[in-house]
C-alpha positions in Angstrom: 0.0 0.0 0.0 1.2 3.5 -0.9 1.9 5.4 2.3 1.1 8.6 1.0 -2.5 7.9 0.3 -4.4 10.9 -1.3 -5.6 13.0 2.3 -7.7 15.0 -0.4 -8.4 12.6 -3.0 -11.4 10.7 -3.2 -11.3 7.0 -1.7 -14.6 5.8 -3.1 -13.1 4.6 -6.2 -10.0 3.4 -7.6 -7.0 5.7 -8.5 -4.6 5.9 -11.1 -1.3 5.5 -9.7 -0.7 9.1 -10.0 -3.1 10.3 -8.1 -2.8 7.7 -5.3 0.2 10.0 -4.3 -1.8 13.3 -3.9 -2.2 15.9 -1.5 -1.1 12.8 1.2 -1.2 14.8 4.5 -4.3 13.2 6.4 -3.2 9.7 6.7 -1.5 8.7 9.1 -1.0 4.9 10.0 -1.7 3.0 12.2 2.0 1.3 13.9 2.6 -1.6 14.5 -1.4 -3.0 14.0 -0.2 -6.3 13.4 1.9 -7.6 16.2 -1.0 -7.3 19.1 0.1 -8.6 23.0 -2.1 -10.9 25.0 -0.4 -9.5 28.0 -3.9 -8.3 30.1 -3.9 -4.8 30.8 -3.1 -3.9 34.4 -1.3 -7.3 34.6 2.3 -6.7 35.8 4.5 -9.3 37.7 7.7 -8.9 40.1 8.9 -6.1 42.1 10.0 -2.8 40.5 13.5 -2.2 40.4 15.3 1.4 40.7 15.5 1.5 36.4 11.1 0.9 36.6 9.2 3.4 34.9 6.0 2.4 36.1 6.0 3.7 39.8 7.2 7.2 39.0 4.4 7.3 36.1 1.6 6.0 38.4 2.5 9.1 40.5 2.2 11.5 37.6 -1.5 9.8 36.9 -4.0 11.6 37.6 -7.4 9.4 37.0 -9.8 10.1 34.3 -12.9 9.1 36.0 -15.2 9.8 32.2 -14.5 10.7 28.6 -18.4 11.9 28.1 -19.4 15.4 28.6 -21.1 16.5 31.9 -21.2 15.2 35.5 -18.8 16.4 37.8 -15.6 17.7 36.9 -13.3 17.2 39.3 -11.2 15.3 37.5 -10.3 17.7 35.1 -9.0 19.9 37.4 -5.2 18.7 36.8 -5.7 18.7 33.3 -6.7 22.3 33.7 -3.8 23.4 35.7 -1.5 21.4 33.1 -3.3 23.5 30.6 -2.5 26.7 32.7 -2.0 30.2 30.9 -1.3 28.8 27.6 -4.7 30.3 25.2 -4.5 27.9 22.4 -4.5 24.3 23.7 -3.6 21.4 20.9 -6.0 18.6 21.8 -4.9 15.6 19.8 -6.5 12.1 18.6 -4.9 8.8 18.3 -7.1 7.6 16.1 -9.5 10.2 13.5 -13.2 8.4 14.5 -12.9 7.0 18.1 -16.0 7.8 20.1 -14.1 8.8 23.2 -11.6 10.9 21.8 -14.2 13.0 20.1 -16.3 13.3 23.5 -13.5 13.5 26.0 -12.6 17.0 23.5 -15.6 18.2 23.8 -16.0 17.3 27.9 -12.4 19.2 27.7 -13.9 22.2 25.5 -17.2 23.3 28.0 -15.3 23.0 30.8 -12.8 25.3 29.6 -15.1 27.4 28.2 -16.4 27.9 31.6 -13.3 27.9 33.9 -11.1 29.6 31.2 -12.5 31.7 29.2 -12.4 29.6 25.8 -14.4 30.4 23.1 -13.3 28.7 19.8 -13.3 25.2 18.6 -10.9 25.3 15.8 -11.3 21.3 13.9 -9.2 19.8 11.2 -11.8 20.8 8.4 -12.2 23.5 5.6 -11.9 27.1 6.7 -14.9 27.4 4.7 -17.0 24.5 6.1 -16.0 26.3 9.5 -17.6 29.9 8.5 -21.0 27.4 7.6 -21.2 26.1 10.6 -20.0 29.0 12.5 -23.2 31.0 10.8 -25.2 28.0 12.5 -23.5 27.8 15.8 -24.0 31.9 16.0 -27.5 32.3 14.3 -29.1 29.5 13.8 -28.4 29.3 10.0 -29.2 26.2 8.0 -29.8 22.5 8.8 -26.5 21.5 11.0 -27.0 17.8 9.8 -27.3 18.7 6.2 -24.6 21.7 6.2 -22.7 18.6 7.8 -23.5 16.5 5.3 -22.4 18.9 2.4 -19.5 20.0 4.2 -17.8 16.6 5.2 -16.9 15.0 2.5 -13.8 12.9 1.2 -11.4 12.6 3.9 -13.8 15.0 6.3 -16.5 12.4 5.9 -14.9 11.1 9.0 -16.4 14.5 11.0 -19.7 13.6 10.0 -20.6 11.7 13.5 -23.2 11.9 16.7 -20.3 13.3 18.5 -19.5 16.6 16.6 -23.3 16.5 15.9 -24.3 17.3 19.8 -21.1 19.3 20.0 -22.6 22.0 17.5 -26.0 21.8 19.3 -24.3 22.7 22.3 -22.5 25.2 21.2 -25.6 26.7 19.9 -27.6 26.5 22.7 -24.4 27.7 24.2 -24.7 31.4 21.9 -28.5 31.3 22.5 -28.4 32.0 26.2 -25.1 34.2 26.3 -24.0 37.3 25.2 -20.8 35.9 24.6 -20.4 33.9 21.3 -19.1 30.4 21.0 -17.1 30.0 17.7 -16.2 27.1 15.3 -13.1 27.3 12.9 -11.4 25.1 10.6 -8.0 25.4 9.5 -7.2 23.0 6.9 -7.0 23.9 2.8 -8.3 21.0 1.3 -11.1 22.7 -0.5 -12.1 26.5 -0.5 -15.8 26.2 -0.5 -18.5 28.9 -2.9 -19.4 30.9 0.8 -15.0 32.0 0.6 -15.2 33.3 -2.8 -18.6 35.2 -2.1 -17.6 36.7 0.9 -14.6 38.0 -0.6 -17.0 39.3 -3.8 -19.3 40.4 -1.6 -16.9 42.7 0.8 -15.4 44.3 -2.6 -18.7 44.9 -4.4 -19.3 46.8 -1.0 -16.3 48.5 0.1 -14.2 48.7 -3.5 -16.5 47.8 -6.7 -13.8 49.9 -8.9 -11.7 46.4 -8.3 -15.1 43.8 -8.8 -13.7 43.3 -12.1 -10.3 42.8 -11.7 -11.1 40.4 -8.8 -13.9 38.5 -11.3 -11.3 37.8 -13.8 -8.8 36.8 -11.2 -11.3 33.9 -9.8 -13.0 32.9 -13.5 -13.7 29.3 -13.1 -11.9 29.1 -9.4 -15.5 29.1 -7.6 -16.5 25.2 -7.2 -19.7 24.4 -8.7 -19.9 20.8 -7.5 -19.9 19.2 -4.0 -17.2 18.7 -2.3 -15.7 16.1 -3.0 -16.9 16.6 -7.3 -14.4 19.8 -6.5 -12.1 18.3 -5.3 -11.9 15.8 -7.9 -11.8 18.1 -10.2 -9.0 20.4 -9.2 -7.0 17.1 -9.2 -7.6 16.2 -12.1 -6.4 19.6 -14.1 -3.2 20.0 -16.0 -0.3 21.0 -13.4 0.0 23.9 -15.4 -3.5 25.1 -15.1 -3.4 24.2 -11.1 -0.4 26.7 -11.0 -2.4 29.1 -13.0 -5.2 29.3 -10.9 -2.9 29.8 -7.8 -1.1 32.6 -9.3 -4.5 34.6 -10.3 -5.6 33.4 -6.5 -2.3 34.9 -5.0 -3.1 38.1 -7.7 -6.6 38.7 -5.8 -5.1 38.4 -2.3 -2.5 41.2 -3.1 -5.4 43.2 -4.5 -7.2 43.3 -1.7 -4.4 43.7 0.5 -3.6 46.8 -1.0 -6.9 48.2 -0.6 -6.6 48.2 3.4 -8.5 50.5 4.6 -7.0 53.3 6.9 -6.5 51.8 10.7 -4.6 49.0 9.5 -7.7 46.5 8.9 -7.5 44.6 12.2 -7.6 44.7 15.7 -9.1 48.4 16.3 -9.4 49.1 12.3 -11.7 47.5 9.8 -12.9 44.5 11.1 -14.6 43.3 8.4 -11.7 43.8 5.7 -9.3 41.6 8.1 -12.3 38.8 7.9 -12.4 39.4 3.7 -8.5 39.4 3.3 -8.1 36.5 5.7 -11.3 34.6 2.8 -8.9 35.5 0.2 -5.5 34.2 1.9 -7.5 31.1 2.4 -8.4 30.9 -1.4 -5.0 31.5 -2.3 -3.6 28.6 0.2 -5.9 26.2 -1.3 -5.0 27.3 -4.9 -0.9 26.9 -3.5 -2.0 23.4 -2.2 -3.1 22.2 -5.6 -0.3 23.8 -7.4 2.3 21.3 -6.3 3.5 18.7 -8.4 3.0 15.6 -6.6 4.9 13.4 -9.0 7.9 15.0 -7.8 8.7 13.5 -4.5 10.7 16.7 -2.9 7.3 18.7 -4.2 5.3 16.0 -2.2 6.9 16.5 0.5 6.5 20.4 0.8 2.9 19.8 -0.5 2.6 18.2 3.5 5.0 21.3 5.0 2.5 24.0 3.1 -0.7 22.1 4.8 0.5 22.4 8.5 1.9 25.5 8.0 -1.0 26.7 6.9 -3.2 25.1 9.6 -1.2 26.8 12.2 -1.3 30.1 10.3 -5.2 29.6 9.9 -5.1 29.0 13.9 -2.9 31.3 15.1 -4.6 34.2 12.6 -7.9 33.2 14.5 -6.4 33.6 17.9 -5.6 37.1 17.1 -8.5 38.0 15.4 -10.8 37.2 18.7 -8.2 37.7 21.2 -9.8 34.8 23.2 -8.6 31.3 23.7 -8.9 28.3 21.0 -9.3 25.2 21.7 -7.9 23.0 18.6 -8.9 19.9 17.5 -7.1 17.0 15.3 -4.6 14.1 14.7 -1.5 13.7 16.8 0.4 13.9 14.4 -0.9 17.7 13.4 -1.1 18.8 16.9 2.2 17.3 18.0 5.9 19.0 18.0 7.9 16.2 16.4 6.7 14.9 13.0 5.6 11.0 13.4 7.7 10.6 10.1 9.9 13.5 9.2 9.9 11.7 6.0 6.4 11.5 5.5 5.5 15.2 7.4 8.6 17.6 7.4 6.6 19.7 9.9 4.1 20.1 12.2 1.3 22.5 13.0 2.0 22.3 16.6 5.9 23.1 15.9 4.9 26.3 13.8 2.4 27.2 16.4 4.7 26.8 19.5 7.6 28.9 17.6 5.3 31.3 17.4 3.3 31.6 20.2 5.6 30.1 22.7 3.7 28.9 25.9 1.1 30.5 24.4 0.4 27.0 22.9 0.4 23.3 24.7 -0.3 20.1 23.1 -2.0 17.0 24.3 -1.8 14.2 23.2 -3.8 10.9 23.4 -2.9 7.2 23.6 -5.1 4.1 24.2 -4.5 0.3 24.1 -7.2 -1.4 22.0 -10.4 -0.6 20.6 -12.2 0.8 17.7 -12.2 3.3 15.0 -13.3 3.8 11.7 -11.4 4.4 9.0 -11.0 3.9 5.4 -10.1 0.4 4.0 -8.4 -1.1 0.9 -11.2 -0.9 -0.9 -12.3 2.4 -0.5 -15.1 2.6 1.6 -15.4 3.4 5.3 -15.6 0.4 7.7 -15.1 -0.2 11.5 -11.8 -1.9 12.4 -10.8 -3.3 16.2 -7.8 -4.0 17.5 -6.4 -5.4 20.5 -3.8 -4.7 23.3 -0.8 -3.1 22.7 2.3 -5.0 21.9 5.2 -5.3 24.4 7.8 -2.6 23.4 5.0 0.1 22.8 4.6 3.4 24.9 0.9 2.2 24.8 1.9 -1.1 26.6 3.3 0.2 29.9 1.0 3.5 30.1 -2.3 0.7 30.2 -0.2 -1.1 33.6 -0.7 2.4 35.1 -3.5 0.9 38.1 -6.5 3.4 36.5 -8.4 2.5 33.5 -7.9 6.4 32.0 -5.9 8.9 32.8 -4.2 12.0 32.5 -0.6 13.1 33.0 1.7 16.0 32.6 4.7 15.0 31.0 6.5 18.2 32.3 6.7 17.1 35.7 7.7 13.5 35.7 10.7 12.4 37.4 13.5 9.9 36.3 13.3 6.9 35.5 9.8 7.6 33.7 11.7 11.0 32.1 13.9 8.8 30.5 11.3 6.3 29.3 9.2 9.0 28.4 11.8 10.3 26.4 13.0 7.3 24.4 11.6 7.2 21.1 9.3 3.4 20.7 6.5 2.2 18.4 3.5 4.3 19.3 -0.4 3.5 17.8 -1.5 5.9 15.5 -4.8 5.6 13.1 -5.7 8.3 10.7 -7.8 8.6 7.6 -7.0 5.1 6.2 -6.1 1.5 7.5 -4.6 -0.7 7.1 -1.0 1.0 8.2 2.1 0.4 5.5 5.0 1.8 8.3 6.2 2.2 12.1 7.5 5.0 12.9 9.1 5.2 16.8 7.9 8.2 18.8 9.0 9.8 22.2 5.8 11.0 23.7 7.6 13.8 25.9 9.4 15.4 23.0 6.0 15.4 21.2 3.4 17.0 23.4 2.7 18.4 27.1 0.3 16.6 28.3 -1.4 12.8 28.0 -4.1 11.7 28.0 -4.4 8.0 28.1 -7.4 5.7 27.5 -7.8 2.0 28.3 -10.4 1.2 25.7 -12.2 3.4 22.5 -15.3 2.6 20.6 -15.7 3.9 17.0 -17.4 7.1 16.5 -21.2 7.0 15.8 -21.4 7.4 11.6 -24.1 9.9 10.8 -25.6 9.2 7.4 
């Protein structure tokens, strides 16, 4: 199997081995799947010796006593002080459509939003699927379950769950009995959706119609007609050349209205709504830069997969400003992380970018379990449920699930030696993204890769809406 499965590409059908290799930035596979342990969790024999990592991490523990949101919330209390002052907290996945990764978030998300002040979930989805169902989360536009429909597609199909589902509704009920909006964002550049490009029409047919024509004839035939995922076959399956065309003429609309700033520097205290309209047309034109690589060209591949999480961080961080509240941010390890899974595979990471910029601003968590399920693509194309069972012997996941509570959450900054030191070590780590079964194992050290864990004994797969 080709480890650089299309992340934007359409997996209903069968590709032509060209295409296969395009836009590969949302798999990630799973490690070491094949080689399960039928060592029983919580099982461990003989006394611990001075070189044991296990006591010192059973101190760091803090139990996890539910993934589901509501109750009492106690037991998030570490985890909140692990969070501390940092205002844009990374909250990763180990696998992309596990029930209790997608709950525990948002469990994580409303109680954050009430002890700290957080008011954006930002999600590993189309900038322009966020503004959709940010319209609905703020006003009450549309049908959530059909915008969701339309809007995850392809790869994003996997957001399209009971779990994100009541998260939306809560949010909305959220906005409808506050002053204070709740907000929704996503930060990826798979696809920039028809409400980008009339936004951006929109503001200039307002504000600066002398340049409506300019800007018409810089986005001829860049507007998708189709759904999603007809668009994004389609961009894939231009000419290179035409791809590149279409991202110089998007870059040529982005300087245009750049240069039309208004007076007050459009941001912050000036124009509020040009900073919104430029930030619609840097979208567009990050999109357009996506498709413009040529993914025959290995060292182009590989930059294709720098561009994405550069531009998910950008599309993050941009947000953070813009509000000037705290995000809450929502996607794979492997995105959220600050060390690349597989440096070959993804030079960089959107939590690497975000913590150079933002410094402590940003902290990443990141989540483990030991067997369960998930969906995810298959061979053939279509989306199935997959299980798997304990971790093997060797893994990070294999000694975390002897710690003596079933979940549990830990801040890596604060362990001691020996666990430091295990902690440290790089080892096989389980990892499920948009398509199974896995094609590599990659070793990871889990304190050089995030802040905090969060560690789960068992996961379901998510709840498929239709």
């Amino acid at each position: 199997m080709d480890t650089r499965t299309p992340a934007y590409a359409s997996t209903s059908r069968p590709r032509s081995p060209r295409r296969k290799r395009l836009l590969g930035l949302a798999l990630v596979p799973l490690l070491f799947a094949g080689a399960l342990t039928t060592v029983p969790a919580h099982a461990r024999t003989g006394t611990a010796s001075a070189s044991d990592p296990l006591p010192e991490l059973t101190r760091a523990a803090r139990p996890l006593a539910s993934t589901a949101p509501g109750g009492p919330a106690g037991d998030l209390r570490p985890l909140v002080a692990a969070v501390g002052d940092a205002e844009v907290a990374g909250v990763g996945e180990a696998t992309h459509n596990s029930q209790q990764f997608f709950t525990f978030r948002d469990r994580l998300f409303r109680h954050l939003v009430e002890k700290k002040g957080y008011r954006t979930f930002v999600l590993e989805a189309n900038w322009s699927a966020g503004v959709r169902i940010d319209a609905y989360i703020r006003g009450g536009k549309g049908d959530i379950r059909r915008i969701m429909r339309e809007e995850f597609q392809n790869s994003y199909r996997l957001w399209n769950t009971r779990e994100y589902l009541d998260l939306f509704e809560w949010m909305r009920a959220y906005n409808q009995r506050h002053d204070r909006q709740l907000r929704f964002v996503g930060n990826d550049i798979a696809l920039a959706g028809p409400v980008l490009f009339d936004k951006v029409t929109s503001y200039v047919r307002d504000r600066h119609p002398d340049l409506l024509p300019e800007l018409t004839r810089l986005y001829a035939g860049q507007r998708p007609e189709g759904s999603v995922d007809e668009s994004m076959e389609t961009y894939m399956g231009l000419p290179l050349a035409e791809r590149r065309d279409m991202h110089r003429r998007a870059g040529a609309a982005y300087e245009l209205l750049r240069d039309a700033r208004p007076a007050g520097g459009g941001g912050g205290g000036g124009d509020r709504a040009y900073a919104l309209a430029l930030q619609h047309a840097r979208v567009i034109a990050q999109v357009a830069r996506m498709y413009a690589f040529d993914f025959d060209d290995p060292a182009e591949d590989l930059a294709s997969r720098r561009h994405r999480d550069e531009m998910m961080a950008e599309n993050t961080a941009w947000w953070y400003g813009y509000t000037d509240d705290p995000v809450l941010m929502a996607g794979h390890n492997a995105h959220l992380s600050y060390e690349p899974i597989d440096p070959g595979q993804f030079p960089t990471t959107a939590g690497a970018v975000l913590r150079e910029r933002l410094g402590g601003r940003y902290v990443s968590l990141r989540t483990t379990f030991d067997h369960g399920s998930f969906n995810a693509i298959g061979p053939d194309g279509e989306m199935g449920t997959f299980t798997v069972g304990p971790a093997p012997a060797g893994s990070n996941e294999h000694l975390l699930d002897q710690v003596p509570y079933r979940d549990f959450t830990m801040d890596l900054r604060t362990v001691g030696e020996p666990a430091r030191g295990w902690l440290t070590e790089a080892r096989l780590s389980r990892q499920v993204g948009t398509n199974y079964p896995p094609a590599a194992e990659t070793p990871q050290s889990l304190a050089r890769s995030a802040d905090v864990l969060v560690h789960l004994h068992e996961v379901d797969a998510a709840e498929r809406l239709p």
